[in-house]
C-alpha positions as CSV (number, residue, x, y, z in Angstrom):
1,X,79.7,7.2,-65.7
2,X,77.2,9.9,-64.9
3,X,74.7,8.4,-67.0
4,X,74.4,5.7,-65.4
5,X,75.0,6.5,-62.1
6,X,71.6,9.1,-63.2
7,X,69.9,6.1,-64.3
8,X,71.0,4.3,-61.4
9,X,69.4,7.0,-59.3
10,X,66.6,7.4,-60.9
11,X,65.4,3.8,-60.5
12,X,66.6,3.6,-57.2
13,X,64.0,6.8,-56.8
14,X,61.3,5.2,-58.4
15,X,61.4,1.2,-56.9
16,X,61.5,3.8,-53.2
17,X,58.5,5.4,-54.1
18,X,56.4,1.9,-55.3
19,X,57.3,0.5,-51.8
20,X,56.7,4.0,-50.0
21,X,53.0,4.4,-51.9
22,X,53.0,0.7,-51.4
23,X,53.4,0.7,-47.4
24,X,52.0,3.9,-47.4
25,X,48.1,1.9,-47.5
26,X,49.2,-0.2,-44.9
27,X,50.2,2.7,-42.8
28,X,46.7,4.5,-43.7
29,X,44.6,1.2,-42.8
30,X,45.7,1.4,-39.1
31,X,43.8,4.6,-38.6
32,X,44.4,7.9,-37.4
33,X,45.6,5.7,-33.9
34,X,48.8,4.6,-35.4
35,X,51.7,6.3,-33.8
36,X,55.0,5.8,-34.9
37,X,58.5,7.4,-35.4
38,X,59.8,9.5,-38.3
39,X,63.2,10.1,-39.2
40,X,64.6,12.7,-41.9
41,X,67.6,11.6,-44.3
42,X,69.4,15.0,-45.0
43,X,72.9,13.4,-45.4
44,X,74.6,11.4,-48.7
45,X,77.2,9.9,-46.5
46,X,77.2,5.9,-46.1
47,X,76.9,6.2,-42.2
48,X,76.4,8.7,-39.7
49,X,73.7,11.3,-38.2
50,X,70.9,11.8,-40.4
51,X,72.0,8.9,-42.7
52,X,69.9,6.3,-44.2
53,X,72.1,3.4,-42.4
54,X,71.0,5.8,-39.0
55,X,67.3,5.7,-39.4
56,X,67.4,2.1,-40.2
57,X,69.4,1.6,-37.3
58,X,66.4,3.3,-34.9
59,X,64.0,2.2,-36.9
60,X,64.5,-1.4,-35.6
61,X,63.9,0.1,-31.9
62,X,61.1,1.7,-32.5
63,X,57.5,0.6,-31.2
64,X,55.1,1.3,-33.9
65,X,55.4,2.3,-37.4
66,X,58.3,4.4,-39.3
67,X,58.3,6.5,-41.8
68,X,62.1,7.5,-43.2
69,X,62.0,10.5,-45.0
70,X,64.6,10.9,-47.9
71,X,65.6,14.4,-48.6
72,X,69.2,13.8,-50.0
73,X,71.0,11.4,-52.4
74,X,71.9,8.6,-50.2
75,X,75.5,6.8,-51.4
76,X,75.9,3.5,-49.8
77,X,79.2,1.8,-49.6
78,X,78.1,-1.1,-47.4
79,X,75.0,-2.8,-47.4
80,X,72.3,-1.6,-44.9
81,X,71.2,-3.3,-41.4
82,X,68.1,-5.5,-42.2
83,X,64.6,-4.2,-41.0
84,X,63.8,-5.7,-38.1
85,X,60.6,-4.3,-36.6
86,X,57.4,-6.1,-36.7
87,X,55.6,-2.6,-37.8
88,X,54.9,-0.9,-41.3
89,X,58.1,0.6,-42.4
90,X,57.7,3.8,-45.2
91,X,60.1,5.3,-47.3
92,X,59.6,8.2,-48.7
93,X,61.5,8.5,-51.6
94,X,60.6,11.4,-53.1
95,X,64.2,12.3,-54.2
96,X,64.3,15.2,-51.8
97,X,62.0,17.6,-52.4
98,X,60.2,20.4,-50.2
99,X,57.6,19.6,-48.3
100,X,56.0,21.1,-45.2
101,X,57.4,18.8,-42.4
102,X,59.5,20.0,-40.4
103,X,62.9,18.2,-40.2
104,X,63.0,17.1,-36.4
105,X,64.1,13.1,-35.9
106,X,60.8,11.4,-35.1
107,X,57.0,13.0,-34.3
């Protein structure tokens, strides 16, 4: 139902953003030298470019921290690749939203 698939959402929103703020301080506490990759969700779709199940997929290859950027609804039919990198991991799940990033795949 749409209610619940709202609701749904809207948790799925908010238990993202506890972890993003979460790992957010741990990204912060490594200093202005922390490099890492960033990577922009702009589609729904289960897999694909610019999917959640994409980032996660880089992600796992990248050398330092990542920060995934949600800018969509994501709708996952399958269940994601585990995170495998050793480094912070954020997700920003701000539920879309502008900001003033720019969209590009990684910094």
């Amino acid at each position: 139902t749409t209610n619940s698939s709202k609701k749904a959402w809207q948790m799925a929103c908010f238990a993202a953003l506890v972890v993003g703020v979460a790992v957010a301080a741990v990204v912060a506490a490594l200093g202005d030298g922390a490099h890492g990759m960033k990577f922009v969700v702009t589609s729904s779709a289960d897999s694909g470019p610019n999917t959640l199940r994409e980032a996660l997929t880089m992600a796992n290859g990248a050398g330092g921290p990542v920060v995934i950027k949600l800018k969509t609804d994501v709708l996952l039919e399958n269940t994601l690749p585990d995170y495998s990198n050793d480094q912070p991991l954020v997700i920003d799940g701000a539920c879309g939203g502008d900001d003033d990033d720019d969209d590009s795949s990684d910094d």
